[in-house]
N, C-alpha and C positions, 0 to 999 in steps of 0.2 A: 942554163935554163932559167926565165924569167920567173922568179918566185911570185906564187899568187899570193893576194891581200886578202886580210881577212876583215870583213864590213859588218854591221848589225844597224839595223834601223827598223821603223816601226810602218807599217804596209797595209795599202788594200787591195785584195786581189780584184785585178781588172779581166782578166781573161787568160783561159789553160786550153792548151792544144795538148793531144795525145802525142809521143813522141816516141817510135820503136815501138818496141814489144812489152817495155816498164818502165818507161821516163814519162814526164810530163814538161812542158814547159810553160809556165808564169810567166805573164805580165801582173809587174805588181806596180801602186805608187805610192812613194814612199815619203815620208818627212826629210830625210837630208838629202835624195837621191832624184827626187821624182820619177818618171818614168823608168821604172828597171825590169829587164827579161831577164830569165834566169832558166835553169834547168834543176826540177827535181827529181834527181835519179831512183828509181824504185818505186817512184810514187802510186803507180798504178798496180803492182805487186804487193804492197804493202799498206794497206791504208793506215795502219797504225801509227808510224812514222811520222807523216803527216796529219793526222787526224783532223779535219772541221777546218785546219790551217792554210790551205790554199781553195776552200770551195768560194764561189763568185761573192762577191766585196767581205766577206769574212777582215775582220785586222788584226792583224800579229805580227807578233817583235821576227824578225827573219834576218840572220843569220847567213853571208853567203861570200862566195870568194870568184876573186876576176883576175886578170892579168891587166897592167895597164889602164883599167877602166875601158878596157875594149871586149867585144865579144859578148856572148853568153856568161853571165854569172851561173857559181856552182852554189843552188841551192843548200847549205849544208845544216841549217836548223831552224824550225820554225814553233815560235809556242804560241798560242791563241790567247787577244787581249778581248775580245768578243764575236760574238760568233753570229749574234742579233738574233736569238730564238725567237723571239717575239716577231719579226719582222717575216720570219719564214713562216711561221704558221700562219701566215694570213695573204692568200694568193694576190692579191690588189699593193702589197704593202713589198710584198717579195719580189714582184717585179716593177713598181716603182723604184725600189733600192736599185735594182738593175739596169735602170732607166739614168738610175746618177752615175752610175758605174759606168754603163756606155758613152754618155757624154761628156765623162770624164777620158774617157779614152780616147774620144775624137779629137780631144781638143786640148791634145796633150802629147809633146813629144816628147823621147828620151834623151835622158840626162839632161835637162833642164829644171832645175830645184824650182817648186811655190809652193813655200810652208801655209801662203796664207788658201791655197785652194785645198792643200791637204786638210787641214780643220776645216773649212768648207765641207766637204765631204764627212769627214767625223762629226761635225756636228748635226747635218740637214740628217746621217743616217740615225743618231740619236734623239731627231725630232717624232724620222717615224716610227721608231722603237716604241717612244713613252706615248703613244697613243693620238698625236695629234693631227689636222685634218690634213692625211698624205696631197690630196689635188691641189690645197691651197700653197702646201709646202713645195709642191714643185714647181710652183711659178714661181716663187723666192729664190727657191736654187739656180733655175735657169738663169734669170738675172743677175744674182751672183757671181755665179760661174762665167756669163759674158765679159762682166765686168773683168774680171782675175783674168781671163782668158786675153783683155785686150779688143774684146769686142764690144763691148757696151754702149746700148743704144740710147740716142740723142731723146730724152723725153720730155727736159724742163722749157724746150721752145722750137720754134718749126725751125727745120734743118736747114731751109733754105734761105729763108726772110728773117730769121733771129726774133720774130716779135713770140713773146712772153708765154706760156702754157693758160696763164690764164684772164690775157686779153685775147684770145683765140674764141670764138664760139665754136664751129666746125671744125673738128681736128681728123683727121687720118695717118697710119702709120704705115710705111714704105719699106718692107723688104729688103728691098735693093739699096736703099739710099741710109737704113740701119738707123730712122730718127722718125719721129712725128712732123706731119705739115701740115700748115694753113689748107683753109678750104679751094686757096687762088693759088697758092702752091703744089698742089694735089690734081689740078687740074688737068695735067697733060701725062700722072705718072698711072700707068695700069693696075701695077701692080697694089696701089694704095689700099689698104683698108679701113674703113669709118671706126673710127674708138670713139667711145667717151671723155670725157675728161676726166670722171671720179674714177674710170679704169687706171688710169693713168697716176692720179695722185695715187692711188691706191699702192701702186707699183714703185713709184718713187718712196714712200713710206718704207716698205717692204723693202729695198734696198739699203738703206740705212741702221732700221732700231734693231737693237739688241736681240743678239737670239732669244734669250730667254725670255722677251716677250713678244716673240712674232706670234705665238698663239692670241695676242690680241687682235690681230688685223683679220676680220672677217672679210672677204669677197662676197658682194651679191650675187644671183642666178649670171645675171648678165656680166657682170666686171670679168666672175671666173671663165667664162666663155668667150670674152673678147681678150684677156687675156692670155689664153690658150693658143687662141688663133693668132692673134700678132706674134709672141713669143716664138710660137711653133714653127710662124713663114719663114722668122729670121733665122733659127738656128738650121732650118731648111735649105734656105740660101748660101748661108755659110758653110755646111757641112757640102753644098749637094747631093743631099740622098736622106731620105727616112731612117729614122733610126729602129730598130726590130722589135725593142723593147715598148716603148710608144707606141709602136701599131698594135702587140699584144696588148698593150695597160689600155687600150681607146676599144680592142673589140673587148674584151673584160666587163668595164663600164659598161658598153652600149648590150651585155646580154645580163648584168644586172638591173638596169633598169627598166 
């Protein structure tokens, strides 16, 4: 008999399906693992056991054992490194985090290690914790998260014609083609949508500086809503299909205002 390995790494819970009568099983992602399933046995019998340790992006140190690096891991211990109380008492804030969580899960497969998207995630969830403006944080994340992902869209010059972001007057940004183009460029594509250009440098900004000072980059009425809309087409395109969380956090919004 194959002896199982015993593993310990530090986790965010992606997603728990019910499983039997008193299992559950996690998806978690992990620092040395990334994408890992696993099974925690009794979990829905027991909440003590697990306590606050596998509920939706929760992070904690976990504990768990596999054969071969195949299969279902066996849940076997979880302790909780934050639980983000802050973030859940605040409906807008709670399912933003769930909004990272899911696009972290689409765009993420098993057993492929990125430490550098793991902090990703730790950090943008610690931006919304400490109070800061969750709408503008999400378009920093998205961006991010493209980029880590391998998808990161063309912004410093038209995708087609290579001339410069800002010898360009007329710019629009392309879905399908994943970059901004000229206004002669743009000409024959449908799907283009008209941006700004301070949308834009805006974005490029936000991709680079320091977390701890992305609370300086304000978006205007307009930048946040045109970059809403271009980010959105793209990860649209990419995923094909809406994400569940997003359309909850957009009707949210639309019956607070």
């Amino acid at each position: 008999m194959t002896k199982r390995s015993i593993y310990k790494a530090c986790a965010f819970v992606l997603h728990t399906l019910d499983y039997g009568e008193s299992d559950r099983i996690v998806t978690f992602y992990t620092d040395e693992f990334g994408k890992l399933k696993g099974i925690a046995k009794g979990a829905r019998r027991s909440r003590k056991r697990f306590a606050n340790a596998i509920d939706l992006f929760s992070c904690s140190t976990i504990t768990f054992s596999r054969k071969n690096n195949q299969g279902l891991a066996i849940i076997e211990n979880c302790d909780v490194i934050n639980y983000y109380s802050k973030i859940r008492a605040d409906l807008e804030k709670s399912i933003l985090a769930s909004y990272f969580i899911e696009l972290t899960d689409n765009f993420t497969v098993e057993g492929k290690k990125n430490p550098q998207l793991f902090q990703l995630v730790r950090d943008f969830l610690g931006l919304i914790d400490s109070g800061n403006n969750p709408e503008e944080i999400a378009r920093f994340f998205e961006l991010r998260l493209l980029k880590l992902s391998g998808y990161e869209p063309a912004l410093e010059r038209c995708h087609v014609c290579n001339t410069p972001l800002d010898k360009t007057e007329d710019i629009f940004f392309s879905p399908l083609d994943g970059g901004i183009k000229c206004v002669k460029c743009a000409q024959n594509d449908v799907s283009s949508i008209p941006v700004s250009i301070g949308t834009i440098k805006m974005l490029l900004m936000g991709k680079e500086i320091e977390i701890s000072k992305i609370h300086r980059l304000v978006f205007s009425k307009q930048s946040l809503k045109e970059s809403s809309e271009i980010l959105g087409s793209f990860i649209r395109h990419i995923l094909g299909k809406n994400l569940n969380s997003l359309q909850v956090l957009n009707k949210i919004r639309k019956m607070n205002m």
